[in-house]
C-alpha positions in Angstrom: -4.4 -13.4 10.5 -7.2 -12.3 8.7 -8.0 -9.1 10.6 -4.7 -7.9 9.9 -5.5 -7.9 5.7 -9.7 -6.7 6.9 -7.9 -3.8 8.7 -5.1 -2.9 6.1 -4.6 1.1 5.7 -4.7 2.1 2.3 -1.0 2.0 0.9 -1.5 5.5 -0.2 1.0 7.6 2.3 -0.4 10.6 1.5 1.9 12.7 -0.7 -0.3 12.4 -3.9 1.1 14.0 -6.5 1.3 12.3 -9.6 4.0 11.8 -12.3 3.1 12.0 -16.3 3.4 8.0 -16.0 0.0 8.6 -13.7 2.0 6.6 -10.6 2.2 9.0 -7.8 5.6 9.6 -6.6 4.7 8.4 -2.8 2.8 5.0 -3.4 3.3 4.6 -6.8 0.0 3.6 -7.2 -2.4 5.0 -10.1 -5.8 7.0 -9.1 -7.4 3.9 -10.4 -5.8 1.8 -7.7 -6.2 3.8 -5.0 -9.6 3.7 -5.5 -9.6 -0.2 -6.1 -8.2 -0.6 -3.1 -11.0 0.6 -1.2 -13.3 -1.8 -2.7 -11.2 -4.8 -1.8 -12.7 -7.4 0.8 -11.3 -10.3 0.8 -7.4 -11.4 2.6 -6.3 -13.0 -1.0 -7.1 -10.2 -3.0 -6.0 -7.6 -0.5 -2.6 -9.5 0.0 -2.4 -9.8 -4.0 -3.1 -6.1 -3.9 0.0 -5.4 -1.3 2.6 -7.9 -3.3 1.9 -6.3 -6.8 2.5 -3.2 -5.2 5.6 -4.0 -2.7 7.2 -5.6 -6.2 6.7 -2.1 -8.2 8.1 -0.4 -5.1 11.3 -2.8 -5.7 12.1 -2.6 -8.8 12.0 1.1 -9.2 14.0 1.5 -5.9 11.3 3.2 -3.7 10.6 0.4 -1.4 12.2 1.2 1.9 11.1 4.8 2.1 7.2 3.8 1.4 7.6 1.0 4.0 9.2 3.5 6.1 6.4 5.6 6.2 3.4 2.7 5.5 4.7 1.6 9.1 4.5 4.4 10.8 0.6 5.4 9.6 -0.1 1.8 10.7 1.1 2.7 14.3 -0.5 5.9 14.1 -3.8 4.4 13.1 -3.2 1.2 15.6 -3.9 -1.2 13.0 -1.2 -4.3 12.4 0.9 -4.0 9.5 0.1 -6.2 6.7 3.8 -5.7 5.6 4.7 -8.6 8.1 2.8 -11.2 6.4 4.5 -11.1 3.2 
């Protein structure tokens, strides 16, 4: 269970283009977190990392597009989906 978290693909799905809010309008994630999310180790603060950002993703209707496409780079990039251990 571990290696899927270690292996996680950033949650960034590429689109990167930022609203006046700062949240990009793919991830919904701020520059800051992207690049916090690169420095993340550990499974706990990794899975944290995914719930926060699965909950935004929810509550401002986005979710099932990002997962959509969060799947798809995870096949692409043969990694197992961290989405499954929610």
């Amino acid at each position: 269970m571990a290696k899927r978290w270690a292996k996680a693909p950033s949650p960034c799905i590429s689109v990167c283009k930022f609203r006046g809010d700062g949240t990009c309008i793919g991830c919904s994630m701020t520059r800051r977190e992207k690049k916090r999310f690169k420095r993340l180790k550990t499974k706990p603060k990794k899975k944290a990392f995914f719930e926060e950002l699965v909950a935004r993703l929810t509550r401002i209707g986005r979710l099932s597009r990002w997962e959509r496409v969060y799947r798809r780079k995870c096949l692409r990039k043969a990694r197992p989906c961290p989405l499954d251990k929610l």
